[in-house]
C-alpha angles and dihedrals in degrees: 000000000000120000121193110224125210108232132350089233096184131017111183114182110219099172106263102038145348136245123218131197119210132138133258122184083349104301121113107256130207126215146186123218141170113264088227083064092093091206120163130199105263079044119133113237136197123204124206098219090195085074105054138124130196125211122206090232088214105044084025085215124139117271107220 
C-alpha cells in the first residue's frame, strides 16, 4: 500500500543514501532514500507502507 505524504521537511545526504524527515498521523517520520531520489525539502513524498518498519523509542528495538 502506497500513502501520499504531505511534505518531505528534511533531506540529509549521508553518501550512500539519504534520510528524509516528514510526518505521518502526526509523528515525525525518518526515511531512507536513494541518493539518486533528488528530492528536495518542500518535495512531495509518497511512503510504501508495506515496507515499514517501527522502533520502540525507548529500547530502540524493532516492533514486529
Amino acid at each position: 500500500m502506497i500513502k501520499e505524504l504531505k511534505v518531505c521537511d528534511v533531506v540529509e545526504p549521508t553518501g550512500t543514501e539519504a534520510l528524509i524527515t516528514t510526518q505521518f498521523n502526526k509523528q515525525d517520520v525518518t526515511g531512507r532514500v536513494s541518493p539518486e531520489s533528488k528530492l528536495n525539502a518542500g518535495d512531495n513524498v509518497k511512503l510504501n507502507l508495506s515496507r515499514i518498519v517501527f522502533f520502540d523509542p525507548t529500547t530502540e528495538q524493532r516492533i514486529k
